[in-house]
C-alpha positions in Angstrom: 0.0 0.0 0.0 3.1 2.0 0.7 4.2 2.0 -2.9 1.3 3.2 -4.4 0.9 6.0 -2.1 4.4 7.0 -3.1 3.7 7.1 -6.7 1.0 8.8 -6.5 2.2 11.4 -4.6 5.6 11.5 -6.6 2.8 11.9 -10.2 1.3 14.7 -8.1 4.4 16.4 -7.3 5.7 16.1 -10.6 2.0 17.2 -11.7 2.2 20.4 -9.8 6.0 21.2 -10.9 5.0 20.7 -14.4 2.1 23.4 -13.7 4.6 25.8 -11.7 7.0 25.6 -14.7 3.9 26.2 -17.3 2.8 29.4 -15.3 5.8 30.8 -14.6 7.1 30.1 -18.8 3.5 31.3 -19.9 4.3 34.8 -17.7 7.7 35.3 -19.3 7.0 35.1 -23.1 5.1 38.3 -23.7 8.1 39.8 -21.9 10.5 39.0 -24.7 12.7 37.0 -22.6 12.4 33.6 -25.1 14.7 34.2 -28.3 13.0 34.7 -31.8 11.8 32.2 -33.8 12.3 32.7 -37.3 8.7 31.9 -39.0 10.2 30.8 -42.7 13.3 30.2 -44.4 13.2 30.7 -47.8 13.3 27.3 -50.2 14.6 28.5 -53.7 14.1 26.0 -56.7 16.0 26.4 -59.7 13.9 27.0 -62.5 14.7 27.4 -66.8 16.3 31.0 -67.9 13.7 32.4 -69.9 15.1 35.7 -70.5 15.5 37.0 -73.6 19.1 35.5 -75.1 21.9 38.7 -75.6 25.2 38.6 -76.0 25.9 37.4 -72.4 24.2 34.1 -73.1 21.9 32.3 -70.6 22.1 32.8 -66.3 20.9 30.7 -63.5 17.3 31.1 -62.2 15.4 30.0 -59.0 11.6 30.8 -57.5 10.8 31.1 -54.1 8.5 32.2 -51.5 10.3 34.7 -48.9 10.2 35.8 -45.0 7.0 37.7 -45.8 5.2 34.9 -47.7 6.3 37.0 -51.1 6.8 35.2 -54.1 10.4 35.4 -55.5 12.6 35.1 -58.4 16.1 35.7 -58.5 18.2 35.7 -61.8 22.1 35.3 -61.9 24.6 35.2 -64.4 27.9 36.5 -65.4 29.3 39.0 -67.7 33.0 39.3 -69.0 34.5 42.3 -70.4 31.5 44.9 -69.5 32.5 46.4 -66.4 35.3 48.7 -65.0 38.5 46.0 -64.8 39.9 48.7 -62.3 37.5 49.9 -60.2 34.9 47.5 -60.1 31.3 48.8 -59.7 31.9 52.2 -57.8 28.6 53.6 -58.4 25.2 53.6 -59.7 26.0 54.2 -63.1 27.2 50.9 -63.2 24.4 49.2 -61.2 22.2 50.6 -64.3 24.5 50.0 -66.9 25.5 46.2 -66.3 22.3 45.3 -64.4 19.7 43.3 -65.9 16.2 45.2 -64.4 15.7 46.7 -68.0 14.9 42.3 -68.9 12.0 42.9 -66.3 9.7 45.4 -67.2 10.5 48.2 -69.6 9.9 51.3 -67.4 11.7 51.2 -64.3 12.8 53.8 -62.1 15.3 53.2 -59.0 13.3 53.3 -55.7 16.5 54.3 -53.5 20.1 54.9 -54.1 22.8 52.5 -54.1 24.7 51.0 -51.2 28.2 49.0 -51.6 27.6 45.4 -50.9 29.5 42.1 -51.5 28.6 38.6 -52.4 31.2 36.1 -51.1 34.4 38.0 -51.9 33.1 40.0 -54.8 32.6 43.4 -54.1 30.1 45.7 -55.4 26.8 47.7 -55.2 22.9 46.7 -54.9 20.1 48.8 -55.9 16.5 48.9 -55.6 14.2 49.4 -58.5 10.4 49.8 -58.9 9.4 48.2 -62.7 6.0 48.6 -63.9 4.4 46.7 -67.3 0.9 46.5 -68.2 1.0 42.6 -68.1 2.1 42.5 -64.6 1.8 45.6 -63.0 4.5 47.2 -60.5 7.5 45.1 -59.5 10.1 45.4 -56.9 13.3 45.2 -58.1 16.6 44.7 -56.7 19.8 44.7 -58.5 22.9 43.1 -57.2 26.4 43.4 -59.4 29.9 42.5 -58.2 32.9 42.0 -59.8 36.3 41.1 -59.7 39.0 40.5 -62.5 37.0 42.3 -65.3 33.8 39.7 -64.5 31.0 40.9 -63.2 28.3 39.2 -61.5 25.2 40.3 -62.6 22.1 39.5 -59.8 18.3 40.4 -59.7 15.9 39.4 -57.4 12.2 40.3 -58.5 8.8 39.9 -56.4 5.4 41.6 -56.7 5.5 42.6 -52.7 8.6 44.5 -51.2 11.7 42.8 -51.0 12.5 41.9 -47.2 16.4 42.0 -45.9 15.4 38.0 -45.0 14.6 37.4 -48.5 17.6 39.2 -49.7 20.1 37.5 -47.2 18.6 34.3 -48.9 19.6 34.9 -51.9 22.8 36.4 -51.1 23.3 33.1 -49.5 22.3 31.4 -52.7 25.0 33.0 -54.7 27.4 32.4 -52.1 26.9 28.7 -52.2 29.5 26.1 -53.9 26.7 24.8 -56.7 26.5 28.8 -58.0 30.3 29.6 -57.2 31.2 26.7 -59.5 29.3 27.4 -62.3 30.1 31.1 -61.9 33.8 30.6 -62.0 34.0 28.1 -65.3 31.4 30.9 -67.5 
């Protein structure tokens, strides 16, 4: 009779720890004092190039949804010989002159200046653009180019909502990766 008074007193005390632990966690959430969760990670899929063919030849493409449950699409490829072998892409003028935004929507207009960024060890600058076509209305636009050694990497990631900084690390990450570095490097 013993024993089962001391299991059942044992399941209560664990019963009422268990509840003690559950208030007292409940009471500490909505203070902030749990770390974030992050909500989505974005999945990209690589997808055909269905750009229109120039003298740069064909790119890499991939769809995704992003952070903010925005669809994406980001387009890479690279292109030899176009930009400044000396000083890389030092300013806008570049962005809009090697970029590929004008292969999304004919009237486009930059939405902020540009800002130095880097992709692995390529430096370089992004900037954002706003696109708008009759077929499929406004676009965001951001335009990623690095270069190094006279080869520029040219970078666009496209979605119908704003672009988050989640989204963008994602595909930053993308480009970073071995399977895109590879391919890069032998184009």
């Amino acid at each position: 009779m013993s024993t089962l008074r001391s299991i059942s007193l044992t399941r209560r005390a664990t019963s009422a720890a268990a509840l003690l632990l559950f208030v007292a966690t409940a009471g500490a959430a909505p203070h902030g004092l749990w770390p974030p969760v992050a909500h989505h990670i974005t999945i990209w899929n690589e997808t055909p190039w269905r750009l229109p063919l120039d003298n740069w030849g064909l790119g890499l493409a991939w769809r995704g949804t992003g952070s903010a449950g925005e669809t994406l699409a980001l387009f890479a490829r690279t292109k030899t010989g176009f930009c400044n072998c000396f000083n890389g892409i030092a300013d806008d003028a570049e962005i809009d002159r090697i970029g590929d935004v004008d292969l999304h929507g004919a009237n486009f207009t930059p939405a902020a200046p540009g800002k130095p960024t880097s992709v692995a060890n390529l430096l370089g600058r992004e900037r954002s653009f706003q696109t708008t076509d009759r077929w499929t209305g406004t676009r965001h636009v951001l335009s990623i180019v690095t270069a190094s050694d006279c080869k520029a990497v040219v970078a666009t990631i496209i979605s119908d909502q704003p672009i988050s900084p989640a989204s963008e690390a994602s595909a930053v990450a993308m480009l970073t990766g071995q399977t895109f570095r590879v391919w890069a490097s032998n184009q």
